[in-house]
Structure formats: structure tokens, C-alpha cells
mmCIF file of the N, C-alpha and C atoms, coordinates in Angstrom:
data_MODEL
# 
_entry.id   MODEL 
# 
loop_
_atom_site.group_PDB 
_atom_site.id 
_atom_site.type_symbol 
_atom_site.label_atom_id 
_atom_site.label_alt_id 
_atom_site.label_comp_id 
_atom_site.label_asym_id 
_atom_site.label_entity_id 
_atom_site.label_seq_id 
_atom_site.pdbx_PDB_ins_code 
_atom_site.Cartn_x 
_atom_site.Cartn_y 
_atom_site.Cartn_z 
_atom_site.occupancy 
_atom_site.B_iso_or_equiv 
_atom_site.pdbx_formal_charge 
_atom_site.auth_seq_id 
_atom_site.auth_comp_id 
_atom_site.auth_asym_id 
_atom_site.auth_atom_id 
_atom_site.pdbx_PDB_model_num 
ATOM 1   N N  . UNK A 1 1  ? -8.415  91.331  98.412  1.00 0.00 ? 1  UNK A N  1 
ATOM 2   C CA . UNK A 1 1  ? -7.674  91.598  97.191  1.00 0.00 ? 1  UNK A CA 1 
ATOM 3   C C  . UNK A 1 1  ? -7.955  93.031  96.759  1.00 0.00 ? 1  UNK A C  1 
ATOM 4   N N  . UNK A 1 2  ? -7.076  93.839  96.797  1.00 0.00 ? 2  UNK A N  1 
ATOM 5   C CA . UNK A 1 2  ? -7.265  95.222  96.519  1.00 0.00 ? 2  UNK A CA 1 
ATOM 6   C C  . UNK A 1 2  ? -7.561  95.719  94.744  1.00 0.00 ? 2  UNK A C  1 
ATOM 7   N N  . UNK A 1 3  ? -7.265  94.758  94.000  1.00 0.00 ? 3  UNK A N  1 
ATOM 8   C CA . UNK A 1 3  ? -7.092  95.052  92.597  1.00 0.00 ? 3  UNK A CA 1 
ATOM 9   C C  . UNK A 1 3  ? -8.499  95.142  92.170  1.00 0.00 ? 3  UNK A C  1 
ATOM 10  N N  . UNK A 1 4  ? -8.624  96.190  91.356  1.00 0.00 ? 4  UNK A N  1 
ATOM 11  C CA . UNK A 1 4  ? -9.952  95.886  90.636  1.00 0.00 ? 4  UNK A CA 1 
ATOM 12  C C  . UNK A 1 4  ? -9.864  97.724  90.159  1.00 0.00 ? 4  UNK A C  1 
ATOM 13  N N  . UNK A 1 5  ? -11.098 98.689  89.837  1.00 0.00 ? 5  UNK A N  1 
ATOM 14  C CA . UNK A 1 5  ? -11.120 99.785  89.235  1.00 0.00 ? 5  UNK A CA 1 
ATOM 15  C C  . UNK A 1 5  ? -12.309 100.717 90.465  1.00 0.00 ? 5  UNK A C  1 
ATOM 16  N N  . UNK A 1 6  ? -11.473 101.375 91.001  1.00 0.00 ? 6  UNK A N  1 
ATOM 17  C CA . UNK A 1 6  ? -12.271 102.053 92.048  1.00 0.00 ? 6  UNK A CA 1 
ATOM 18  C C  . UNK A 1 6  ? -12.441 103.557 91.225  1.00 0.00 ? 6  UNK A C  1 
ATOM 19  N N  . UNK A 1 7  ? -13.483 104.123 91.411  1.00 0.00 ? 7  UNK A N  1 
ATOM 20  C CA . UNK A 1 7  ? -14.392 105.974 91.024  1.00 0.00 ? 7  UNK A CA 1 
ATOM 21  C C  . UNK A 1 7  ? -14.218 106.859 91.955  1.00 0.00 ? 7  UNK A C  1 
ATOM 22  N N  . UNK A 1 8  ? -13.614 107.707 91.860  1.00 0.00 ? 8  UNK A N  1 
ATOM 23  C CA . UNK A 1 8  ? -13.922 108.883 93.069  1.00 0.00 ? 8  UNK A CA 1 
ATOM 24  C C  . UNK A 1 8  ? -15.469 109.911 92.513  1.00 0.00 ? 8  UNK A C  1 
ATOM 25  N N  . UNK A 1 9  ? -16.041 110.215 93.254  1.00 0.00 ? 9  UNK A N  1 
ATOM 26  C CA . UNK A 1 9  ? -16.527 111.124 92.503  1.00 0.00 ? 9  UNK A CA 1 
ATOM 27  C C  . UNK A 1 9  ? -17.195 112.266 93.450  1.00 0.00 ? 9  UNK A C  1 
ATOM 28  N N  . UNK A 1 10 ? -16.997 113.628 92.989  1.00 0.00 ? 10 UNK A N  1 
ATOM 29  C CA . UNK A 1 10 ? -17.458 115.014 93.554  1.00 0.00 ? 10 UNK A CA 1 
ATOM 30  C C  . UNK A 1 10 ? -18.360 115.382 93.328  1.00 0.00 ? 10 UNK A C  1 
ATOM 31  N N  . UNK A 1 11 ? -19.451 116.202 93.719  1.00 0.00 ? 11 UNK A N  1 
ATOM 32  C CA . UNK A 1 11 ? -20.603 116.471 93.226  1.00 0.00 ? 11 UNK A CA 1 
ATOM 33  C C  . UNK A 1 11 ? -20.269 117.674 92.231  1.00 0.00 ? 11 UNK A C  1 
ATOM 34  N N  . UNK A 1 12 ? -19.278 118.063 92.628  1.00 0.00 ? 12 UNK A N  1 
ATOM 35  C CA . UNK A 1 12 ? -18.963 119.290 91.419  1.00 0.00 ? 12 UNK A CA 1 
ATOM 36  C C  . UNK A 1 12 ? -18.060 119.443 90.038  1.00 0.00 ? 12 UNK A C  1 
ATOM 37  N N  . UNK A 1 13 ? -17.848 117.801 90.325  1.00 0.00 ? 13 UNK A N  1 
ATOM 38  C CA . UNK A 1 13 ? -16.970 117.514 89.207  1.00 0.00 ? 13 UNK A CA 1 
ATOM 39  C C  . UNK A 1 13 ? -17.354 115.952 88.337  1.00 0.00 ? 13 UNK A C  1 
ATOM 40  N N  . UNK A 1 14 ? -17.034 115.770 87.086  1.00 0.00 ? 14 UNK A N  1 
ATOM 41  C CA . UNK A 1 14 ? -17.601 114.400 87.469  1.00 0.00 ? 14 UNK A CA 1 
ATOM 42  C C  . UNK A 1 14 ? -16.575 113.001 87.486  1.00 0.00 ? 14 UNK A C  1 
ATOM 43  N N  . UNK A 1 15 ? -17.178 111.959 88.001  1.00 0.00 ? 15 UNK A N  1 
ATOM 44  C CA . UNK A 1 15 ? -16.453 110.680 88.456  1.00 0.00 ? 15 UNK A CA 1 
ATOM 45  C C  . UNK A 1 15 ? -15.005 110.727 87.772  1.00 0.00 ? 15 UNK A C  1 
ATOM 46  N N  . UNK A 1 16 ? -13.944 110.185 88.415  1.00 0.00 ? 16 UNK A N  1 
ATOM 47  C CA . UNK A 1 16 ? -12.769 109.957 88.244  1.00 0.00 ? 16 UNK A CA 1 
ATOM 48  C C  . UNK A 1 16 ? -12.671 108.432 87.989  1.00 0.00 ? 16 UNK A C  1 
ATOM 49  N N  . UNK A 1 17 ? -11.573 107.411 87.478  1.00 0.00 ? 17 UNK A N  1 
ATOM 50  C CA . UNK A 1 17 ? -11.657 106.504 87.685  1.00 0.00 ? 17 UNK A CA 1 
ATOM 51  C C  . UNK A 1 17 ? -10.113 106.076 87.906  1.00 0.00 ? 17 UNK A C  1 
ATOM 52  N N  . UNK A 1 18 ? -9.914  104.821 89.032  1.00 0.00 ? 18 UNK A N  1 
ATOM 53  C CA . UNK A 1 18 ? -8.575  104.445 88.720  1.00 0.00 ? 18 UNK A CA 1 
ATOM 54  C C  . UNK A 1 18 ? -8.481  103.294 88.882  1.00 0.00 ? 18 UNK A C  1 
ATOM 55  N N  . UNK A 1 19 ? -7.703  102.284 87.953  1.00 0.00 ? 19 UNK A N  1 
ATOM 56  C CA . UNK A 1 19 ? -7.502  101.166 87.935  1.00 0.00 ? 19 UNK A CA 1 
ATOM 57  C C  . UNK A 1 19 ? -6.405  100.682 88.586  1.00 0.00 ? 19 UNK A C  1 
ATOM 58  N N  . UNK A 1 20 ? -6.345  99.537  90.017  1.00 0.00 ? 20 UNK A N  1 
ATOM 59  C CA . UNK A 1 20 ? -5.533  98.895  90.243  1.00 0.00 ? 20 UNK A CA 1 
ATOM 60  C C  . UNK A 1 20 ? -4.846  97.802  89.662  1.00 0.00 ? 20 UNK A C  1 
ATOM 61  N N  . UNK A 1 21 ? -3.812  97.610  89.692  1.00 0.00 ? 21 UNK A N  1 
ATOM 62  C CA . UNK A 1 21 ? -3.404  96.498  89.608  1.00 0.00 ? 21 UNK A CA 1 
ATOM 63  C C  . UNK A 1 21 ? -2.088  96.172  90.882  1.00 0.00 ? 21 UNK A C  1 
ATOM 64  N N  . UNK A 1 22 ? -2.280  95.299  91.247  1.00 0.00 ? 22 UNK A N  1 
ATOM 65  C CA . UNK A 1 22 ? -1.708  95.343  92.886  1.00 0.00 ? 22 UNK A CA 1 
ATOM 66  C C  . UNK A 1 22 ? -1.198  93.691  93.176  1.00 0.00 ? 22 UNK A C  1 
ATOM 67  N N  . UNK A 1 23 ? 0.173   93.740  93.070  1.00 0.00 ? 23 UNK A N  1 
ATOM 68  C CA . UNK A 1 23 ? 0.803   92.096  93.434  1.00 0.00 ? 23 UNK A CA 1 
ATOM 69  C C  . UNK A 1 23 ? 1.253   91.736  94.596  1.00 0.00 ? 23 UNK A C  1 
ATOM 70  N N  . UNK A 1 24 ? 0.731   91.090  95.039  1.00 0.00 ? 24 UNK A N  1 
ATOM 71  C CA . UNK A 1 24 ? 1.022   90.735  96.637  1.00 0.00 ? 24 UNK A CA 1 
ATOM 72  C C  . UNK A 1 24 ? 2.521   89.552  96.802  1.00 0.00 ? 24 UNK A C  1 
ATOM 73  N N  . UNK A 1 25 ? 2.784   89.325  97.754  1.00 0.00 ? 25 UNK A N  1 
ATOM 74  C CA . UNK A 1 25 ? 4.080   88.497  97.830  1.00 0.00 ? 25 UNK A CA 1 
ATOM 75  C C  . UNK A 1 25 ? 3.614   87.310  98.697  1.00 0.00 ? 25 UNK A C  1 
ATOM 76  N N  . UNK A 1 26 ? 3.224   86.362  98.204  1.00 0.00 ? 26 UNK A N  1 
ATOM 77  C CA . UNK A 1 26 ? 3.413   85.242  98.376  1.00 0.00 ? 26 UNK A CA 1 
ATOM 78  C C  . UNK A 1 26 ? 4.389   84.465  100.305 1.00 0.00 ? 26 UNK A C  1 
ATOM 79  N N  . UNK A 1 27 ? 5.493   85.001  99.898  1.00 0.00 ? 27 UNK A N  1 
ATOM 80  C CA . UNK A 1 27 ? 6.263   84.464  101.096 1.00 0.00 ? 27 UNK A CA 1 
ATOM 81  C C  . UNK A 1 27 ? 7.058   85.955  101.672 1.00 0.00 ? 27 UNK A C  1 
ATOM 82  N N  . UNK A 1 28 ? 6.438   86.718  101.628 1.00 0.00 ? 28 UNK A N  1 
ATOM 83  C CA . UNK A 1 28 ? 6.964   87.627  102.344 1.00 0.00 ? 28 UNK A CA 1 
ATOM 84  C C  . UNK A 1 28 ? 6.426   87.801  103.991 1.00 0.00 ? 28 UNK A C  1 
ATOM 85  N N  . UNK A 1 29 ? 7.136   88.353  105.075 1.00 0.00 ? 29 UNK A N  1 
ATOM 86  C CA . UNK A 1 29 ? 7.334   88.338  105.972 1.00 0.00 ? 29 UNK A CA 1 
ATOM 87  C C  . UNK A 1 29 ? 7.021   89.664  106.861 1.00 0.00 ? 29 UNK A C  1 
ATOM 88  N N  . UNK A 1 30 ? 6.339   90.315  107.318 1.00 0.00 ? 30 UNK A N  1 
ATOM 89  C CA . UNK A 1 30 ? 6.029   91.577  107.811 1.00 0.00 ? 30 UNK A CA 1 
ATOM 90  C C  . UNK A 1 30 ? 6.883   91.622  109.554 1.00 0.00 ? 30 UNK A C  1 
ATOM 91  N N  . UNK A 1 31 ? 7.889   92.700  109.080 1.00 0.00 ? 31 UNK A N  1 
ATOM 92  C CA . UNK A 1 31 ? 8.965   92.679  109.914 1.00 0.00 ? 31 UNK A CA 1 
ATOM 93  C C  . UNK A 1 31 ? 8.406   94.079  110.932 1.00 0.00 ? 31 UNK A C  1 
ATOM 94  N N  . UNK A 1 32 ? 8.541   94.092  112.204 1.00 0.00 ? 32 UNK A N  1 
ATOM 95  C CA . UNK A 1 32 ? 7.798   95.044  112.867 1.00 0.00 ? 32 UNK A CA 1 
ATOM 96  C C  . UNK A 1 32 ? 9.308   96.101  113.739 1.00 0.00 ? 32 UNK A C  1 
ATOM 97  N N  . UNK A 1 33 ? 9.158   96.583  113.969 1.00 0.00 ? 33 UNK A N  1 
ATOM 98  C CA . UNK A 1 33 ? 10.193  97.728  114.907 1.00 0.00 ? 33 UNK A CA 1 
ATOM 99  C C  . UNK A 1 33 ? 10.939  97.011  115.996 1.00 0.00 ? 33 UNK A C  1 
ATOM 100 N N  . UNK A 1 34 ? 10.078  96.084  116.697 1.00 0.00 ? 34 UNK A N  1 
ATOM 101 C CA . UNK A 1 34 ? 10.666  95.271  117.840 1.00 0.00 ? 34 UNK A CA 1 
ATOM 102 C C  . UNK A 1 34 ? 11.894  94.325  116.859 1.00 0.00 ? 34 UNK A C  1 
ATOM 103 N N  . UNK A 1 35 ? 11.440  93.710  115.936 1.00 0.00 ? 35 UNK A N  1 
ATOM 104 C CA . UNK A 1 35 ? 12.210  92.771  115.562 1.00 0.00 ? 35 UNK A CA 1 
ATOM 105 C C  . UNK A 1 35 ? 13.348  93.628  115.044 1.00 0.00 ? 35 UNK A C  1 
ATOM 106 N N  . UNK A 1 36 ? 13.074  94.728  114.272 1.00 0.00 ? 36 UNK A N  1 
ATOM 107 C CA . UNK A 1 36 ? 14.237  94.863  113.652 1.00 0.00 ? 36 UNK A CA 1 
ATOM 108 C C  . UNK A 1 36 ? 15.189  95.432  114.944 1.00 0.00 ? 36 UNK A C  1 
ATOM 109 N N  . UNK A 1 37 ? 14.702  95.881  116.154 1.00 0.00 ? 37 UNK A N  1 
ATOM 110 C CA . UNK A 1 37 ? 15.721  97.002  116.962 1.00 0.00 ? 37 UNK A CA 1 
ATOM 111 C C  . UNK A 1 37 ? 16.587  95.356  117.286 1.00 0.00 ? 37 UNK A C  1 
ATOM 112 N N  . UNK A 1 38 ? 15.571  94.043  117.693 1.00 0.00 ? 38 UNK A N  1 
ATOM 113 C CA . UNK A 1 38 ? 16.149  93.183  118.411 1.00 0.00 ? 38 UNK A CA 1 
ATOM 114 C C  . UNK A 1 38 ? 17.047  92.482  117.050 1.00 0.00 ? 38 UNK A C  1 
ATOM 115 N N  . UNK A 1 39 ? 17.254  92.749  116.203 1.00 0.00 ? 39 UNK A N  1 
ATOM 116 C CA . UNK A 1 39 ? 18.498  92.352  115.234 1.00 0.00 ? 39 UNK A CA 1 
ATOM 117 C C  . UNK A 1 39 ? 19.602  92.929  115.319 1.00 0.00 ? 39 UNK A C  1 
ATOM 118 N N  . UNK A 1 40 ? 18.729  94.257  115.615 1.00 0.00 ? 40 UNK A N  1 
ATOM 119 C CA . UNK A 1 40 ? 20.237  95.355  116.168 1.00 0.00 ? 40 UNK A CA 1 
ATOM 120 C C  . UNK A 1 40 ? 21.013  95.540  116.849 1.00 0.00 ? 40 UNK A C  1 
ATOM 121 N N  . UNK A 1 41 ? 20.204  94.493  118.389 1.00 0.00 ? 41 UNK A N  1 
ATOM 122 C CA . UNK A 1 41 ? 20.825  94.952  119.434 1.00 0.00 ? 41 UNK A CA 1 
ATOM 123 C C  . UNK A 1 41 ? 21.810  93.293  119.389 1.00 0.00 ? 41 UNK A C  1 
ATOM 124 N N  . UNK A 1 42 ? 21.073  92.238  118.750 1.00 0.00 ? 42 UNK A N  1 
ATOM 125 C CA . UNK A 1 42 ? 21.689  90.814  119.085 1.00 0.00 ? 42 UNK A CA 1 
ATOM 126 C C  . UNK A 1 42 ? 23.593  91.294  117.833 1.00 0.00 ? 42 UNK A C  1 
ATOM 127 N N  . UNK A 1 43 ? 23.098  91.730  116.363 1.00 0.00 ? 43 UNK A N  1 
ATOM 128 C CA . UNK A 1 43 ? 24.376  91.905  116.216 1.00 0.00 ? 43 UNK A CA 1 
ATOM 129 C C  . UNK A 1 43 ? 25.178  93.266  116.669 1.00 0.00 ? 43 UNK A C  1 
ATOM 130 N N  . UNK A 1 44 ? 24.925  94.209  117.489 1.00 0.00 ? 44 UNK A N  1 
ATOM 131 C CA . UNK A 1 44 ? 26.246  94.524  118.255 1.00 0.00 ? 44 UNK A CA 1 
ATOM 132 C C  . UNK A 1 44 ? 26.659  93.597  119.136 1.00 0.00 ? 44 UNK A C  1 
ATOM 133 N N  . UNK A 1 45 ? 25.705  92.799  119.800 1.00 0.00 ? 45 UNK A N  1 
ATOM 134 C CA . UNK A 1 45 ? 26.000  92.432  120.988 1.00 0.00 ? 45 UNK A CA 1 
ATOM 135 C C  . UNK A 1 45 ? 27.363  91.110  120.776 1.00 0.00 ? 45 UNK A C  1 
ATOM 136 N N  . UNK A 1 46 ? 26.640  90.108  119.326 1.00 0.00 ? 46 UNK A N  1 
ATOM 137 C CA . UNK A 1 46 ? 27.851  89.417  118.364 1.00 0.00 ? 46 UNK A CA 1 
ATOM 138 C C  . UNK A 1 46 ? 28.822  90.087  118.114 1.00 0.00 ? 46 UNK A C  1 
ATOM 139 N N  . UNK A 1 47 ? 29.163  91.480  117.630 1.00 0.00 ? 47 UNK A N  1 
ATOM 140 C CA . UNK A 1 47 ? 30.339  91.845  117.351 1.00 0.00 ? 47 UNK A CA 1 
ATOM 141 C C  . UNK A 1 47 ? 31.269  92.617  118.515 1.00 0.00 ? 47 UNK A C  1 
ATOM 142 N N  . UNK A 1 48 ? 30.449  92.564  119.222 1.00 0.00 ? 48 UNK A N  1 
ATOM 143 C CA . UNK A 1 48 ? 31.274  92.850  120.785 1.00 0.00 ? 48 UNK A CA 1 
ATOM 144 C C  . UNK A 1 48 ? 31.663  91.809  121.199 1.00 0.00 ? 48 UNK A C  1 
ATOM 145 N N  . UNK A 1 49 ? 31.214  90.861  121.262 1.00 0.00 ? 49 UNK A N  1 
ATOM 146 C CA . UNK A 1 49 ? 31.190  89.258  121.897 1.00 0.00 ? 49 UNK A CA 1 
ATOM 147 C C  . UNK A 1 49 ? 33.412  88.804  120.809 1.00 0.00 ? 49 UNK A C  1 
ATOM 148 N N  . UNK A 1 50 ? 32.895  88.932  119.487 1.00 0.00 ? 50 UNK A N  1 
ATOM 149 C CA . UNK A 1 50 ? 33.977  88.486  118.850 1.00 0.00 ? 50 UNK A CA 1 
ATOM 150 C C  . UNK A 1 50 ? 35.026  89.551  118.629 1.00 0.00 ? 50 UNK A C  1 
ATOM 151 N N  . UNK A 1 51 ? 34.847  90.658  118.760 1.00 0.00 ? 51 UNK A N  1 
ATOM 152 C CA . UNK A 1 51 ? 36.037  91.816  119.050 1.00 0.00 ? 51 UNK A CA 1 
ATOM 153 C C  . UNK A 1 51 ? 36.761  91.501  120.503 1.00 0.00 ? 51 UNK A C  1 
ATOM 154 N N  . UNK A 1 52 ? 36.166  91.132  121.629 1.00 0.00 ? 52 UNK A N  1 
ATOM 155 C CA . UNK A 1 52 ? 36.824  90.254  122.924 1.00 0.00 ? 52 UNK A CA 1 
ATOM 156 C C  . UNK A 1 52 ? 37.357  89.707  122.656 1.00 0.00 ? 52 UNK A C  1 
ATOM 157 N N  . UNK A 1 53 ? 37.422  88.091  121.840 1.00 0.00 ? 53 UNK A N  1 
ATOM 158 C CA . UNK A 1 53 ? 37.913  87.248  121.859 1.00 0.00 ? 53 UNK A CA 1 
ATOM 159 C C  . UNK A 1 53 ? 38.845  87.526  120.920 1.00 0.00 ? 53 UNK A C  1 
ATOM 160 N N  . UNK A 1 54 ? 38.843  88.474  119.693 1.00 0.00 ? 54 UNK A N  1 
ATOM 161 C CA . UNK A 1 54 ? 40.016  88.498  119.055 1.00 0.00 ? 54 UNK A CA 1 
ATOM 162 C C  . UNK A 1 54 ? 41.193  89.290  119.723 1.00 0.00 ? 54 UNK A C  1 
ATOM 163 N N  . UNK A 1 55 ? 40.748  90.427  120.899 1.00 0.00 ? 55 UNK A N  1 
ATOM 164 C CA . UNK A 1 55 ? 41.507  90.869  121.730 1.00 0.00 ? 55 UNK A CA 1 
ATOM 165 C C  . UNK A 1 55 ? 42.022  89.910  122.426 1.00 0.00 ? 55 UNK A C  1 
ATOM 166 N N  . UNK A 1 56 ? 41.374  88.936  123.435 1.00 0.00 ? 56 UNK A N  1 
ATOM 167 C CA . UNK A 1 56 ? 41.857  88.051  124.323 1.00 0.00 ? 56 UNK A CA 1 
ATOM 168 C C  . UNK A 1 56 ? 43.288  86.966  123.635 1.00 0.00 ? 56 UNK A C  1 
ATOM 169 N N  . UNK A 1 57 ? 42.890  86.499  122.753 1.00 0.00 ? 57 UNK A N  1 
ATOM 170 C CA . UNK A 1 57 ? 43.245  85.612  121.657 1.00 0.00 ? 57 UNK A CA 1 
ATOM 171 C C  . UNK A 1 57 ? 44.797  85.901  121.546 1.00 0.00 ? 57 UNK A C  1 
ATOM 172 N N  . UNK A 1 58 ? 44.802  87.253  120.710 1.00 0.00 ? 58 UNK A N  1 
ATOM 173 C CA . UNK A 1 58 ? 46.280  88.128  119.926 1.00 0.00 ? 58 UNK A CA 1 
ATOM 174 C C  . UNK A 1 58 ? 46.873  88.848  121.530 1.00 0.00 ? 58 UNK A C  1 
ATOM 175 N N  . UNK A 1 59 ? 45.841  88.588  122.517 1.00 0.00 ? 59 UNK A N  1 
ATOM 176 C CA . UNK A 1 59 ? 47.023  89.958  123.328 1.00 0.00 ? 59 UNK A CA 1 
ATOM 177 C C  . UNK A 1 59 ? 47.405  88.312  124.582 1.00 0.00 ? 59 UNK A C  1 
ATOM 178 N N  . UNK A 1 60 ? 47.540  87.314  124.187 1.00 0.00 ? 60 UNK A N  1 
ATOM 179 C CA . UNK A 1 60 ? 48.047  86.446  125.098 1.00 0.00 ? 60 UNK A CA 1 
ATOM 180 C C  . UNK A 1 60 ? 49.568  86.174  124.881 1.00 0.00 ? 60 UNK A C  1 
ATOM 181 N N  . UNK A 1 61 ? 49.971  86.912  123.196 1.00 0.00 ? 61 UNK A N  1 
ATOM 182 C CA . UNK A 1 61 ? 51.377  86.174  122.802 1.00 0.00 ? 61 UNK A CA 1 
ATOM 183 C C  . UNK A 1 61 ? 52.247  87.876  124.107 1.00 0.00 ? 61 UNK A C  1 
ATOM 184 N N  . UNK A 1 62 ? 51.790  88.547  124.124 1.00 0.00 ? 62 UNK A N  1 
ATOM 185 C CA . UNK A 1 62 ? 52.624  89.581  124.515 1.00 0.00 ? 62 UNK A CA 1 
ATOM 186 C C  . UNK A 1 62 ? 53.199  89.489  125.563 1.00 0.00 ? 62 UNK A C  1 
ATOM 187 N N  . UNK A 1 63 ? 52.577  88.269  126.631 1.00 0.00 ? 63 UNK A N  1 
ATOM 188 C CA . UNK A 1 63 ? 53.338  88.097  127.886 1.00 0.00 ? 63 UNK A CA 1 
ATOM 189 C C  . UNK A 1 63 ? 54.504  87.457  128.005 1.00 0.00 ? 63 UNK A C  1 
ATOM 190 N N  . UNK A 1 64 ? 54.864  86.005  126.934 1.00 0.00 ? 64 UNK A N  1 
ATOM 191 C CA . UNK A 1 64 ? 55.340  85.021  126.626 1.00 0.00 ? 64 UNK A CA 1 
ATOM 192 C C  . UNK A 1 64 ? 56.708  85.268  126.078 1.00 0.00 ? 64 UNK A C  1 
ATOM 193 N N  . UNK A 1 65 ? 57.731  84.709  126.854 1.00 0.00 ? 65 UNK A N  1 
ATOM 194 C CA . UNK A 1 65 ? 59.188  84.681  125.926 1.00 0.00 ? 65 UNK A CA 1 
ATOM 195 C C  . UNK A 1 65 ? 59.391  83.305  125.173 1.00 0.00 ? 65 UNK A C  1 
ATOM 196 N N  . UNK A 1 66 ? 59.818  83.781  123.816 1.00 0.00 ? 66 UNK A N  1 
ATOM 197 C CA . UNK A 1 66 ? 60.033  82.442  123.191 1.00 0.00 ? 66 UNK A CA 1 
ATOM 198 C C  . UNK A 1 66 ? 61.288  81.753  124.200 1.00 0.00 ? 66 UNK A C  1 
ATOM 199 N N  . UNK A 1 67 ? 61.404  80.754  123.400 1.00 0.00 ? 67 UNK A N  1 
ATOM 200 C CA . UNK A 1 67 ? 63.123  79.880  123.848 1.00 0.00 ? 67 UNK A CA 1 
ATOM 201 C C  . UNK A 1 67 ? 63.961  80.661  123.584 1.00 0.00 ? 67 UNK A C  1 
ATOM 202 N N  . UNK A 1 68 ? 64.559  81.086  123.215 1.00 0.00 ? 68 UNK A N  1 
ATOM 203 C CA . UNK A 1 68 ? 66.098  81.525  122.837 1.00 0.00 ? 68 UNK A CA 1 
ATOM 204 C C  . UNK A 1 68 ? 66.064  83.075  123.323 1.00 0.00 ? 68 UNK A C  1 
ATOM 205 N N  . UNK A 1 69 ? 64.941  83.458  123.483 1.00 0.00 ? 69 UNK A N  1 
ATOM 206 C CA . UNK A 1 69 ? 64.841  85.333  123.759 1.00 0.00 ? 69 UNK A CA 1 
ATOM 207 C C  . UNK A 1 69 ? 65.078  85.405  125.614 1.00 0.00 ? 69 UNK A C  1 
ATOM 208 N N  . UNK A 1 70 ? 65.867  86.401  125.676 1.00 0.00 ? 70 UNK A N  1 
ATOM 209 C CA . UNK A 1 70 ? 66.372  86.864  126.595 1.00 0.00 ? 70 UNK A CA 1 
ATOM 210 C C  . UNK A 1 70 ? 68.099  86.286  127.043 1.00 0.00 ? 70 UNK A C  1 
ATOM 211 N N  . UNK A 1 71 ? 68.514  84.723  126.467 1.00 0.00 ? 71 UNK A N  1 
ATOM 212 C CA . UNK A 1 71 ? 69.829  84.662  127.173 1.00 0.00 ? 71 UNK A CA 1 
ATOM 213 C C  . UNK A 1 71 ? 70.823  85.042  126.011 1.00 0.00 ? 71 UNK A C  1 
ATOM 214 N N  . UNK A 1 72 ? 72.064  85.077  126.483 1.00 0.00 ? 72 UNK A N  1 
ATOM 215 C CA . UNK A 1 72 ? 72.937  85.255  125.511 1.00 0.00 ? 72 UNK A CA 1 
ATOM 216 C C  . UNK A 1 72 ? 73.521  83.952  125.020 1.00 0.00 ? 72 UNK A C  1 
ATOM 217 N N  . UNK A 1 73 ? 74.055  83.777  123.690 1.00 0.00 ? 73 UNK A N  1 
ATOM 218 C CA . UNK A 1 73 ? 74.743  82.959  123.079 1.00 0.00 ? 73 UNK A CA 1 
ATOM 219 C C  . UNK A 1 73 ? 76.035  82.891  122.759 1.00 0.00 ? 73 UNK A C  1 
ATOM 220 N N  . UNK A 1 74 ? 76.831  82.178  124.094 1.00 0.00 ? 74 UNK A N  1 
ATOM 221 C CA . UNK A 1 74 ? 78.461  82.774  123.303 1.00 0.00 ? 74 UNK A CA 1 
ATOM 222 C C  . UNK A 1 74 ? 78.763  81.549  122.218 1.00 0.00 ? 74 UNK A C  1 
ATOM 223 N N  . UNK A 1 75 ? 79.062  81.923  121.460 1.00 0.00 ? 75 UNK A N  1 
ATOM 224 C CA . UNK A 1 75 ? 79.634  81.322  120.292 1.00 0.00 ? 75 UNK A CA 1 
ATOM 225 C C  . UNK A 1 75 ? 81.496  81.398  120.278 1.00 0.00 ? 75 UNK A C  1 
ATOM 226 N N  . UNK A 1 76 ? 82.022  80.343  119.986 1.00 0.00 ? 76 UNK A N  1 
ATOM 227 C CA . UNK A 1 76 ? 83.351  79.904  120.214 1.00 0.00 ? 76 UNK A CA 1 
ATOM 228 C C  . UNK A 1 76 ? 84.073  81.064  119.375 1.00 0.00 ? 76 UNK A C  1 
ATOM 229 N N  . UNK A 1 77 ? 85.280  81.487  119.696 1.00 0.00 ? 77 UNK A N  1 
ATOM 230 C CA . UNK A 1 77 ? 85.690  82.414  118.511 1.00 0.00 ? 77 UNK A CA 1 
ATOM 231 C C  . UNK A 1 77 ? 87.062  81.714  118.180 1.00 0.00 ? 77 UNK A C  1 
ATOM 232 N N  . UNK A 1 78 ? 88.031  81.873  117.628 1.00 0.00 ? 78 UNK A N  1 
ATOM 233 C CA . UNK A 1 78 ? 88.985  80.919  116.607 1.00 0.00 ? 78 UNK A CA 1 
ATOM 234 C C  . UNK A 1 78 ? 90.012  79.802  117.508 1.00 0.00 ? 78 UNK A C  1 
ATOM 235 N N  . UNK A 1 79 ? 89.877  79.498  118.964 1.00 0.00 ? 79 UNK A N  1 
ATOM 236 C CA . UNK A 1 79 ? 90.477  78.753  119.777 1.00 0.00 ? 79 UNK A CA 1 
ATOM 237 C C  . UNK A 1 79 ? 90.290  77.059  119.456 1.00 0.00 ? 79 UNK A C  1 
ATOM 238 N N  . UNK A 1 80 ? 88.883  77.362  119.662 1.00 0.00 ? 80 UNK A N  1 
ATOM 239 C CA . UNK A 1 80 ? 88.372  75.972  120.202 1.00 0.00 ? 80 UNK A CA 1 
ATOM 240 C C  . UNK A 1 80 ? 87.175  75.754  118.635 1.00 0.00 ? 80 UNK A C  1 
ATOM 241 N N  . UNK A 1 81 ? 88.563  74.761  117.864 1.00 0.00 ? 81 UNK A N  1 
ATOM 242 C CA . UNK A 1 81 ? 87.565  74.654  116.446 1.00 0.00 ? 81 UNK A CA 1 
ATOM 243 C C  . UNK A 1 81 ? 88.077  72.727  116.441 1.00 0.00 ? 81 UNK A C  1 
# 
């Protein structure tokens, strides 16, 4: 426990004093360099993963003819009513 009232003192000056007061966290978590790079690397690697599939997904309609696209429709004109 770091809290309490620590003295510096110089021989040419005299004693200093400073009082801690120091709150620690309970449920906190000490996160190190590895972990954070490996958060970094797992979400690009997620948003590469789902930028594919939204490519794959949207670029499947582009091959596809609906029904009615490409033939022609003759429609009767004032003969045959």
C-alpha cells in the first residue's frame, strides 16, 4: 500500500514532507503491449474478414438477369383487341 507520508531530506537543506494519498482499482486489469498489438491485429483481421463478405455478397447480383431483362415485349397495337 503506497499511501502514507514519506520525508525527503538533504543534508543541506532541511526535511521535506509529502503526503500520499493513493486509490488503487479493485477490478482493474493490467493490459501489456502483446495484448493490445493482438487486439489490433484480431480486429483488422475481423474487418477484412467482413469487408469480403460484403464484397462477395453485393457483387453476386451483377452477373444475374432478372426475368423480363433482355427479351422484347411486343404488345398488340389497335388490330387484335
Amino acid at each position: 500500500d503506497p499511501r502514507g507520508t514519506y520525508t525527503c531530506s538533504l543534508k543541506s537543506r532541511e526535511p521535506s514532507t509529502l503526503q500520499v494519498h493513493y486509490r488503487m482499482c479493485q477490478n482493474c486489469i493490467e493490459v501489456d503491449a502483446p495484448t493490445i498489438s493482438g487486439i489490433v491485429v484480431a480486429d483488422v483481421v475481423a474487418t477484412v474478414f467482413l469487408a469480403i463478405a460484403v464484397y462477395c455478397i453485393t457483387g453476386q447480383d451483377k452477373g444475374r438477369m432478372s426475368r423480363g431483362e433482355g427479351r422484347t415485349h411486343w404488345l398488340p397495337t389497335g388490330g387484335d383487341r
